[in-house]
C-alpha positions in Angstrom: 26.1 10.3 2.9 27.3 7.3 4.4 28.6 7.4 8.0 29.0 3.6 9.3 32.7 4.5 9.7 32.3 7.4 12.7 30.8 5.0 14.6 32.6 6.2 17.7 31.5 6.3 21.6 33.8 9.0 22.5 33.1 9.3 26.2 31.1 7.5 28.4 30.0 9.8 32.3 27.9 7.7 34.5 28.2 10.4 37.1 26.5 12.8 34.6 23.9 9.7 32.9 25.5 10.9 30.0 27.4 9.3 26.4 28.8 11.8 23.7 28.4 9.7 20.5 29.2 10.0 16.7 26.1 9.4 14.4 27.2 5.8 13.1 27.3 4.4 16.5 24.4 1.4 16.5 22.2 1.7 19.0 22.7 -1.5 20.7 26.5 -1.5 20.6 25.9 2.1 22.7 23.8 -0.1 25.4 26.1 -3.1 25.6 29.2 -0.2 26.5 27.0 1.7 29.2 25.1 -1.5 30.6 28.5 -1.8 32.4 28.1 1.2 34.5 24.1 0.2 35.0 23.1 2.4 32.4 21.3 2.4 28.9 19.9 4.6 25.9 15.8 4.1 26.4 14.5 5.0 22.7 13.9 1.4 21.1 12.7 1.6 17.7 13.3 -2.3 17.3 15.7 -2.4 14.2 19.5 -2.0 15.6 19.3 1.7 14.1 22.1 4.0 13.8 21.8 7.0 16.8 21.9 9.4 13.7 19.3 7.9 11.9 17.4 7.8 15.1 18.1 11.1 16.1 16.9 12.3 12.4 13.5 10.3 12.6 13.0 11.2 16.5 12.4 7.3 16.5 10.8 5.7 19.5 9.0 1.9 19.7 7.4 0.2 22.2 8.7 1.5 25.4 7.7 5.5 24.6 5.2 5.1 27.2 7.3 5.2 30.2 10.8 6.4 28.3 9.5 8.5 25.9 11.3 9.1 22.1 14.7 9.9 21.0 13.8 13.6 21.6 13.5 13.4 25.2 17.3 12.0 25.1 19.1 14.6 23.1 20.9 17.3 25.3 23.7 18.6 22.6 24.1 18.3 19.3 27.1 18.9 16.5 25.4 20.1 13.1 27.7 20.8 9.6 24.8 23.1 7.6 24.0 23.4 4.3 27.1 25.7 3.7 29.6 23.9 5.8 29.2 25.9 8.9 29.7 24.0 12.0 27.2 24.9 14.9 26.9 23.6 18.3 23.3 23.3 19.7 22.1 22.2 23.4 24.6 21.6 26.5 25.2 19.3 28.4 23.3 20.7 31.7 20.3 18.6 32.2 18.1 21.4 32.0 18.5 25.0 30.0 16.0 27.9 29.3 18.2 29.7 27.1 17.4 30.8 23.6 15.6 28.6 20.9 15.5 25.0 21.0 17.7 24.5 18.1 18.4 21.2 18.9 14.8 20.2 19.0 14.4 22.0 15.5 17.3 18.9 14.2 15.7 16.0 15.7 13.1 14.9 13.3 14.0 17.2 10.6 15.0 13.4 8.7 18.2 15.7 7.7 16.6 18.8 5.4 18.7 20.8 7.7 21.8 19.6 8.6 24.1 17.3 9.2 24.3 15.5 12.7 28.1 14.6 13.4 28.0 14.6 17.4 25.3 13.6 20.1 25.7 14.4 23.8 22.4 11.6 24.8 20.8 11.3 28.3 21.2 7.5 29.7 18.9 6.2 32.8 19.1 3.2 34.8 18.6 -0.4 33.8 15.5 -1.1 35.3 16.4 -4.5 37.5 13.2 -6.5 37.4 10.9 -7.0 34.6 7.0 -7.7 34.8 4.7 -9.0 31.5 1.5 -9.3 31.5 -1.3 -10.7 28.4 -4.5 -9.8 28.9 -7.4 -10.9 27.0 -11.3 -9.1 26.5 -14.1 -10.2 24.3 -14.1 -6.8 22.1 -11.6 -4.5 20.7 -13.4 -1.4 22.8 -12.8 -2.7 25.7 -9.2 -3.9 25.4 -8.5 -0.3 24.3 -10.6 2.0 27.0 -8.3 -0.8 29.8 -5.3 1.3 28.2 -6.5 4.6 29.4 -7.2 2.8 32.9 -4.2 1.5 33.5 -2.2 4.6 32.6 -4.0 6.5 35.0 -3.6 3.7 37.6 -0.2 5.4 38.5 1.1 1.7 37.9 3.7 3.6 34.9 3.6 1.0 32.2 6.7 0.5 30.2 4.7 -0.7 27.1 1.1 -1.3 26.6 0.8 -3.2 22.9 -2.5 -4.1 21.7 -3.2 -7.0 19.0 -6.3 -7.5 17.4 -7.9 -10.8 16.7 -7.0 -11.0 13.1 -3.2 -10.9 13.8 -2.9 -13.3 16.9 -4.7 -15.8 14.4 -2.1 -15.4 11.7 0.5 -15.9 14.8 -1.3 -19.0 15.8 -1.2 -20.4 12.5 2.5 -19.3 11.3 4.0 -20.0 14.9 1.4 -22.4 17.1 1.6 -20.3 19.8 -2.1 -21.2 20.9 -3.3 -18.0 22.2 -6.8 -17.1 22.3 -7.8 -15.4 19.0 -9.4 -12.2 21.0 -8.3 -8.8 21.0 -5.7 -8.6 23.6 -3.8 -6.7 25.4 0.5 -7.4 26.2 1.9 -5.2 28.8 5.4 -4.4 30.5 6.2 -3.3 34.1 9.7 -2.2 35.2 10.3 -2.3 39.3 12.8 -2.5 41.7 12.1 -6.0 43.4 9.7 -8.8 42.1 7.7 -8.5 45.3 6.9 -4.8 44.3 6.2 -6.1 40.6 4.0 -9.6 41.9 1.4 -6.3 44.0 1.9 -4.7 40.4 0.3 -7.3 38.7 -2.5 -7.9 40.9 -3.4 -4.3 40.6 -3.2 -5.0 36.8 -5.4 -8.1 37.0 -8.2 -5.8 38.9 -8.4 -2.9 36.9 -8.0 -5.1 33.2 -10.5 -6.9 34.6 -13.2 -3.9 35.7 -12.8 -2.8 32.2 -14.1 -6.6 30.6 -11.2 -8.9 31.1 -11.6 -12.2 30.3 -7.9 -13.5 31.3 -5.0 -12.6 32.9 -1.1 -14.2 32.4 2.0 -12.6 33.6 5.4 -13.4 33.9 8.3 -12.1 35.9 11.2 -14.7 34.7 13.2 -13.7 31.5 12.0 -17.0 30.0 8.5 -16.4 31.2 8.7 -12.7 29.7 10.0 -13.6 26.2 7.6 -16.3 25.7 4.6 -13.8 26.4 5.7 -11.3 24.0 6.6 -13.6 21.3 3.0 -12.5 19.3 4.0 -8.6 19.5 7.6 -9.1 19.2 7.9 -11.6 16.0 4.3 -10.0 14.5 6.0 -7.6 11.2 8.3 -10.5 10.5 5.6 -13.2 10.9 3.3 -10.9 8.7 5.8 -10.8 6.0 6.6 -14.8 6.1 3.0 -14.9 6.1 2.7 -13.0 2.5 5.7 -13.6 0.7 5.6 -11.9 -3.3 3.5 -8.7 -1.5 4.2 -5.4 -0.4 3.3 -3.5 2.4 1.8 -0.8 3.1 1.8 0.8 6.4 -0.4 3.2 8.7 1.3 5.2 11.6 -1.2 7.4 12.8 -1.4 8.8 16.3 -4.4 9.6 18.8 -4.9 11.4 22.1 -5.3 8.0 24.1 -9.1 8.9 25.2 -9.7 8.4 21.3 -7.8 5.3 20.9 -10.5 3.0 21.2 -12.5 4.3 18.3 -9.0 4.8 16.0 -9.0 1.1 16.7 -12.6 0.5 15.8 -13.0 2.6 12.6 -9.1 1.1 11.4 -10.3 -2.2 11.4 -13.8 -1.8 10.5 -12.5 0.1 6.7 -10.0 -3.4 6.9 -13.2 -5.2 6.9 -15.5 -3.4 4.1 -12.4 -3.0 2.0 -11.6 -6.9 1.7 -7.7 -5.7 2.6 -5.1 -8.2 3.8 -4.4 -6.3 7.0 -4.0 -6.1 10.4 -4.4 -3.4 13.0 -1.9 -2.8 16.1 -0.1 -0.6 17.9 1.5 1.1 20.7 -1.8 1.7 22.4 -0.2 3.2 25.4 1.0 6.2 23.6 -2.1 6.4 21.1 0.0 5.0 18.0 -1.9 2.9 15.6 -0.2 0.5 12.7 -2.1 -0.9 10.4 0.3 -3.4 7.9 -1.5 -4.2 4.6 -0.5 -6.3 2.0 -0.8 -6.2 -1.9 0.7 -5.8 -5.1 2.0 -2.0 -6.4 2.3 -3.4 -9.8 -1.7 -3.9 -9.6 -2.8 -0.1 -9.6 -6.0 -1.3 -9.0 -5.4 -3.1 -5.6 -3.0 -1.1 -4.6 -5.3 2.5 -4.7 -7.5 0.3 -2.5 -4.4 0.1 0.2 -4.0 3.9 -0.2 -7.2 5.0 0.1 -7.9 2.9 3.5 -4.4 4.4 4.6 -5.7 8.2 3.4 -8.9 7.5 5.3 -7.8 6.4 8.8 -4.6 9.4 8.7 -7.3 12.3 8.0 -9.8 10.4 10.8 -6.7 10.8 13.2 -6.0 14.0 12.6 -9.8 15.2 12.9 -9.4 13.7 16.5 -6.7 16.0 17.3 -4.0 13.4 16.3 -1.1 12.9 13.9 -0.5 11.2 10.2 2.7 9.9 12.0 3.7 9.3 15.0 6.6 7.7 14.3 8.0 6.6 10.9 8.6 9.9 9.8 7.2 12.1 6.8 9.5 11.4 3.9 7.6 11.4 0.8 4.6 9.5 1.8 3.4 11.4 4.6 4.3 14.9 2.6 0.3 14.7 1.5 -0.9 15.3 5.2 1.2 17.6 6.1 -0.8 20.7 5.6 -4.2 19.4 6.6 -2.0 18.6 10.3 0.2 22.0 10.3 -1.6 24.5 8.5 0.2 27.4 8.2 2.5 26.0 10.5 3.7 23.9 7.6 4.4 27.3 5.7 6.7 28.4 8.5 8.2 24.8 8.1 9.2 25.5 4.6 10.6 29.0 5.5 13.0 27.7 7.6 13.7 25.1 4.9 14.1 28.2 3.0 16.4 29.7 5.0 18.6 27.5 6.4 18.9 25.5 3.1 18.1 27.9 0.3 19.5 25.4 -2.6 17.7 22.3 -1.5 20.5 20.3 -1.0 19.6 18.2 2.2 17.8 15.4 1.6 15.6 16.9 -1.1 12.4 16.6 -1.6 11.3 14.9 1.6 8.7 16.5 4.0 8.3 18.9 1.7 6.9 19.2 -2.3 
């Protein structure tokens, strides 16, 4: 199904923080047409992604931390199901206690259930002054065990992005950026003033460096800002420049942040024993680890290496209480995991499949076998 033509913003009510949207509608168009009443749509998965496709995926990105995923946006939805019915799920109040949350049962269902064809979305405020800070340590452990440090801080991080020293080499070399080639931490503040962000980052600098710091930038200037980030922002394309011919293969598994550090650890130590091309980051401030290997799928040999390194650090985060995705969705690659995660959960997963689609017809063949 192709919807890039109901691409509509059909109402726009600051009063209420609120857009009604059709499921074409790009994501960044929908900011540009509330930034002019001071608002925007929080979920950044980085791609310019359709609100649909978003909505279907429950994407997030970077900023979850502080805004949280496409989930925590969704107030009402439109659905056409299986047999053409048209239902209405949510309101438009900002809070409800009524009945099932059928609209939390759409978002993430990567459409087995329905079709989304209206969005009622939640919009906040554009946060009016911007703080980024890169801090370095001498070991991975540390840089991940300052993540749990500064969340508890009460400081509210927007993002907290950890690269490991593998990467920000392949950054130096691809980009001469110059950064030190230790694990390292890149993190975002959102405040009302820079005085309020300048105490911020002092705070920052005290507590990264109580947990093994070994250096401490920030920035407060756009300029400043987007020159810090440059490693985390530009890393999948440079990684891809970096390998041209090869595939990728990629981990999203997700922790309880006190287990973070030793997802980290035991990702990049099965990188190491394997020989893999790979490298290990993530969304450390919301437990989400990526791991982007290279190869060849033609070469069944190489690739089952790839797979079984994925297979391995998926089943180690969901013995730690974690998830075999945290954000990329199930499709058909994640289908394997599903029942070690959900147990018989899962079965109550396909009964409502079952139920609401007894023929199949959405999206077959994707969560489930």
């Amino acid at each position: 199904m192709d919807f890039t033509r109901m691409n509509e913003i059909l109402e726009i009510r600051p009063q209420d923080l609120q857009a009604d949207v059709q499921p074409g509608v790009l994501r960044k168009e929908l900011n540009r047409r509330a930034a002019r009443h001071g608002l925007f749509f929080p979920p950044d998965p980085g791609a310019d992604a359709t609100i649909g496709g978003m909505i279907a995926n429950n994407a997030s990105g970077i900023q979850t931390i502080k805004y949280g995923a496409t989930k925590d946006y969704v107030l009402r939805l439109t659905v056409v199901l299986p047999q053409g019915k048209v239902i209405h799920t949510g309101c438009k109040a900002a809070k409800s206690s009524s009945g099932y949350d059928l609209t939390r049962l759409f978002i993430g269902s990567e459409g087995t259930l329905g079709v989304v064809t209206e969005a009622t979305l939640r919009l906040t405020g554009i946060p009016s002054h911007h703080l980024s800070t890169l801090v370095t340590f001498g070991d991975l452990e540390s840089a991940a065990e300052a993540v749990s440090v500064l969340i508890g801080s009460g400081l509210e991080p927007a993002a907290l992005e950890l690269l490991t020293p593998e990467l920000i080499s392949l950054m130096n070399r691809e980009m001469g950026l110059g950064l030190r080639e230790v694990p390292t931490l890149f993190c975002e503040f959102h405040g009302t003033s820079k005085g309020a962000l300048l105490e911020t980052s002092g705070l920052a600098k005290e507590l990264t460096e109580g947990c093994g710091g070994t250096g401490f930038r920030f920035g407060i200037e756009e300029k400043e800002r987007l020159d810090l980030w440059r490693a985390r922002h530009d890393a999948w394309e440079t990684i891809h420049h970096a390998h041209q011919g090869k595939e990728t293969l990629i981990v999203d598994a997700a922790v309880p942040i006190s287990r973070y550090p030793e997802m980290i650890i035991y990702a990049q130590r099965l990188v190491d024993e394997h020989n893999v091309v790979g490298y290990v980051f993530g969304h450390a401030g919301d437990g989400n680890l990526h791991v982007v290997m290279m190869g060849d799928p033609k070469n069944k040999r190489e690739w089952s290496v790839l797979e079984n390194v994925n297979d391995c650090i998926v089943k180690r985060a969901v013995e730690l209480g974690g998830t075999c995705t945290g954000e990329h969705g199930v499709g058909i690659g994640k289908r394997k995991f599903m029942d070690l995660e959900h147990g018989q959960s899962y079965d109550l997963m396909r009964h409502i499949k079952e139920l609401v689609d007894p023929k199949g017809l959405m999206n077959p063949d994707k969560i489930f076998f």
